[in-house]
N, C-alpha and C positions, 0 to 999 in steps of 0.2 A: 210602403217601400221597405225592402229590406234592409239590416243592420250589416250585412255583407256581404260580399259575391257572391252568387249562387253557379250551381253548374250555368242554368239559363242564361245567367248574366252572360257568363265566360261564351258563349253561344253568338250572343249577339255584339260584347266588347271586341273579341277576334276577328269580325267584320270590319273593325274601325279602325283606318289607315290614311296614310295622309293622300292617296288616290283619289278615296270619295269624301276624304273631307272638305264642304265646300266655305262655311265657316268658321272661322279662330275666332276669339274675343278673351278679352281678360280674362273671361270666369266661364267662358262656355263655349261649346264646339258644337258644329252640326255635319252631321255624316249624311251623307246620298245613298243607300241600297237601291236595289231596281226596283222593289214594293213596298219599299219602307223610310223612314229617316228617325237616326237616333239622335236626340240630342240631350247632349253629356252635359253635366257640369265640374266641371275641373276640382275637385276632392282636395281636401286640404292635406293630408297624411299621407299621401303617396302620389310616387308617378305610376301610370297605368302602363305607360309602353316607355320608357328610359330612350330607345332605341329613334322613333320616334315624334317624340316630345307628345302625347296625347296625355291627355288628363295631370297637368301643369298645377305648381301648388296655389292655393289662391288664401284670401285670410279669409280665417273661422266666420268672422260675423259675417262678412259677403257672402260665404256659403250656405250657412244657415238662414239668411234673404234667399237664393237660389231655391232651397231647399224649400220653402215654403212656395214661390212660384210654381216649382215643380209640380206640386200637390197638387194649386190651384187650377192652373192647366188641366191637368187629369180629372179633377171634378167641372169644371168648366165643361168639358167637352163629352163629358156622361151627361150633365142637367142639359145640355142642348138638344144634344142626341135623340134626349127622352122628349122635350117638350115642341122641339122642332123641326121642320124638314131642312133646315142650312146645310149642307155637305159639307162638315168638317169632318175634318180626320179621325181615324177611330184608333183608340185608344190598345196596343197591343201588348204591352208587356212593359210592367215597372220593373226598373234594376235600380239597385244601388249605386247611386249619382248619376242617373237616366233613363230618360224614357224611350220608349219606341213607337210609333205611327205610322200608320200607314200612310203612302206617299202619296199623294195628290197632284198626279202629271198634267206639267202646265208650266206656262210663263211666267217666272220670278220677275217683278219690274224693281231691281235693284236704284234705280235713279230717277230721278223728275222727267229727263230728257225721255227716258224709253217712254214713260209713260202719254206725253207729249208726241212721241211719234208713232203713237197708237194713233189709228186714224178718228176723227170727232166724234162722228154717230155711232162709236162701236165705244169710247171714253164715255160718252149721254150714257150709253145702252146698258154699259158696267155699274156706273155710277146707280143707276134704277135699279138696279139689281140686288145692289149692294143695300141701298134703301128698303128695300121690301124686304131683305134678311134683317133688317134693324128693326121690321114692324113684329116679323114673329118673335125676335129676344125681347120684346117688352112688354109680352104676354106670358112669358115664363114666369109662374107663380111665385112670388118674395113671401112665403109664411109671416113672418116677422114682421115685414115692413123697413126692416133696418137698413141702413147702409152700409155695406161690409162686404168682403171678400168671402170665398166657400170653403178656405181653410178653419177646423176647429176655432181659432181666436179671431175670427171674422175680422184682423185688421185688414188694412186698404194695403196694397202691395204695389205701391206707385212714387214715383219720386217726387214728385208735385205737392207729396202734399206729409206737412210736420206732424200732424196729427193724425193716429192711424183709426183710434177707434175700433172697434164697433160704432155707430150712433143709432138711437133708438128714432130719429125723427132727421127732417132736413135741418129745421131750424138749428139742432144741436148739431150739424156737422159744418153750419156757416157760423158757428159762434166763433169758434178758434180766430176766425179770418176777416172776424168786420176791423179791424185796425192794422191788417198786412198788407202794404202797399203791395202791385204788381201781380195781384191779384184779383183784377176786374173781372175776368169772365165768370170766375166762382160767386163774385159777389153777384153779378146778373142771376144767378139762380133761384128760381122760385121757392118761397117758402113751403108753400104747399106741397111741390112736386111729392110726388112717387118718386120712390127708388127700386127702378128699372133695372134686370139686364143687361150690362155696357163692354164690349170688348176692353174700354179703357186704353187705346193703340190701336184705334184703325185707322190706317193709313195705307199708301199703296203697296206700301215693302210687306203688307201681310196680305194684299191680296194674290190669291191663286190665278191666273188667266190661263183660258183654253191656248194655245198654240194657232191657231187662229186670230187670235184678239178679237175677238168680237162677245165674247161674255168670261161671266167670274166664273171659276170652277169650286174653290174652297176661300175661305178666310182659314188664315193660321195664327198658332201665336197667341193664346188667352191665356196666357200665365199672369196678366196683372187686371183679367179680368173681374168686376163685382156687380152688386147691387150698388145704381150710383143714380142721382137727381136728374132726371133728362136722359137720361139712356148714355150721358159720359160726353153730353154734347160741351161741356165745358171744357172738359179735356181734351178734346178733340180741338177745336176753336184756338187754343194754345198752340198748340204748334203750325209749324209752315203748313202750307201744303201746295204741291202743283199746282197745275191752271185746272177749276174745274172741282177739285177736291175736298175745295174749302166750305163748298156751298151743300155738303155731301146732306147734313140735317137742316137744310133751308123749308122751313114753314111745318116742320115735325110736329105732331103737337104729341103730348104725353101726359098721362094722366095726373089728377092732383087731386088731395084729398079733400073730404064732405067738408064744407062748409056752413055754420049754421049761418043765415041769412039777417038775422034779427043782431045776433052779435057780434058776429063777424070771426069768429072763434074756430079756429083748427079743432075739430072733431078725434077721435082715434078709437078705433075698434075698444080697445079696453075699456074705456070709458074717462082716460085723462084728455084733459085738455092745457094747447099754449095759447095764450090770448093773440088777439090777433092784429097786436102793434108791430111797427118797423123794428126788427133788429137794428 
């Protein structure tokens, strides 16, 4: 990303009006084009349009969180692209405090209720869908094996969680957590597990739906996506969800590491081992 507008920028900022803006947020705005959507992050040292109100001041450290989501987004949605067929948005042009994507025309389900009156067999038929796009992200190659995010300092870019790390193993990223109450679904996680590909936020408000309702068109939105234990099924599990939603990784299974049989001992490509008592 660049350190300042560029002509480009100004290209695609003078697009952005409160017409097609369809979301405000403290720290972030999202524009509608007819093939495209920008979404800004509200810049701490200036307003973009005075006239107005776009690009509103926000504080430094929020933004430099933004700013790192942003990134990860944009690499999220390159490692997909490349390792799989999910029809996520493709990646059109970085600006300073925004990105651009292409649009992915379809039904936003902004609330429980829409999603609910989607009709059953066509909610099953998403939900499946959604599912098999969860089987190829956990085939995307993890070099490292780590647990981390695809920005440079591979922390976790999520609110869930005090500890961002990097972690080099699962064991090391439930260590933080065996004495935090309210934290049962993390502590449910496999020592063993892989760390997977996880959108880290899926939920209905990022799925894309044909106009039709009857199947997904896009997942959007992986700006807090990582390499995470179970594909993020923890994360997922945490919050509400619809009728139907909750059960989205019912009976997944996900890979875990070798095992020696004789001592019971988590194996790792390098050649260390953690023994293989209860945390």
């Amino acid at each position: 990303m660049p350190d300042y507008p560029t002509t480009q920028d100004r290209f695609w900022l003078d697009q952005c009006t409160i017409y097609n803006r369809v979301l405000t947020l403290d720290d972030r705005e999202v524009f509608f084009l007819t093939q495209h959507v920008i979404k800004m992050t509200r810049v701490p040292w200036e307003v973009v349009d005075e006239k107005e109100k776009i690009g509103i001041f926000v504080g430094e450290a929020d933004y430099e969180w933004l700013v790192k989501r942003d990134e990860n987004e944009v690499r999220a949605i390159n490692l997909i692209r490349k390792h799989t067929r999910i029809p996520v948005p493709r990646v059109i042009h970085q600006g300073f405090g925004f990105n651009v994507f292409e649009r992915k025309h379809g039904t936003y389900l902004n609330n429980p209720q829409e999603w609910l009156d989607v009709k059953p067999a066509n909610r099953e038929k998403i939900r499946l869908q959604v599912r098999s796009w969860l089987e190829q992200l956990k085939k995307i190659p993890n070099p490292t094996g780590a647990i981390q995010s695809l920005i440079p300092s591979g922390e976790l870019i999520h609110e869930m969680f005090r500890v961002v790390g990097p972690f080099a193993s699962t064991v090391l990223f439930l260590a933080p957590y065996v004495c935090v109450p309210n934290m049962q679904r993390v502590h449910k996680i496999n020592t063993r597990n892989r760390a997977t590909f996880a959108h880290m936020s899926l939920n209905i408000f990022n799925i894309v739906v044909a106009p039709t309702q009857d199947r997904a068109v896009s997942i959007i939105n992986w700006d807090r996506s990582a390499f995470f234990p179970e594909g993020g099924r923890a994360v997922h599990e945490s919050y509400i969800h619809p009728k139907g939603w909750e059960t989205l990784f019912d009976k997944m299974e996900f890979p875990i590491l070798e095992v020696d049989d004789q001592t019971d001992d988590i194996i790792f490509q390098d050649g260390w081992f953690i023994p293989g008592e209860p945390i």
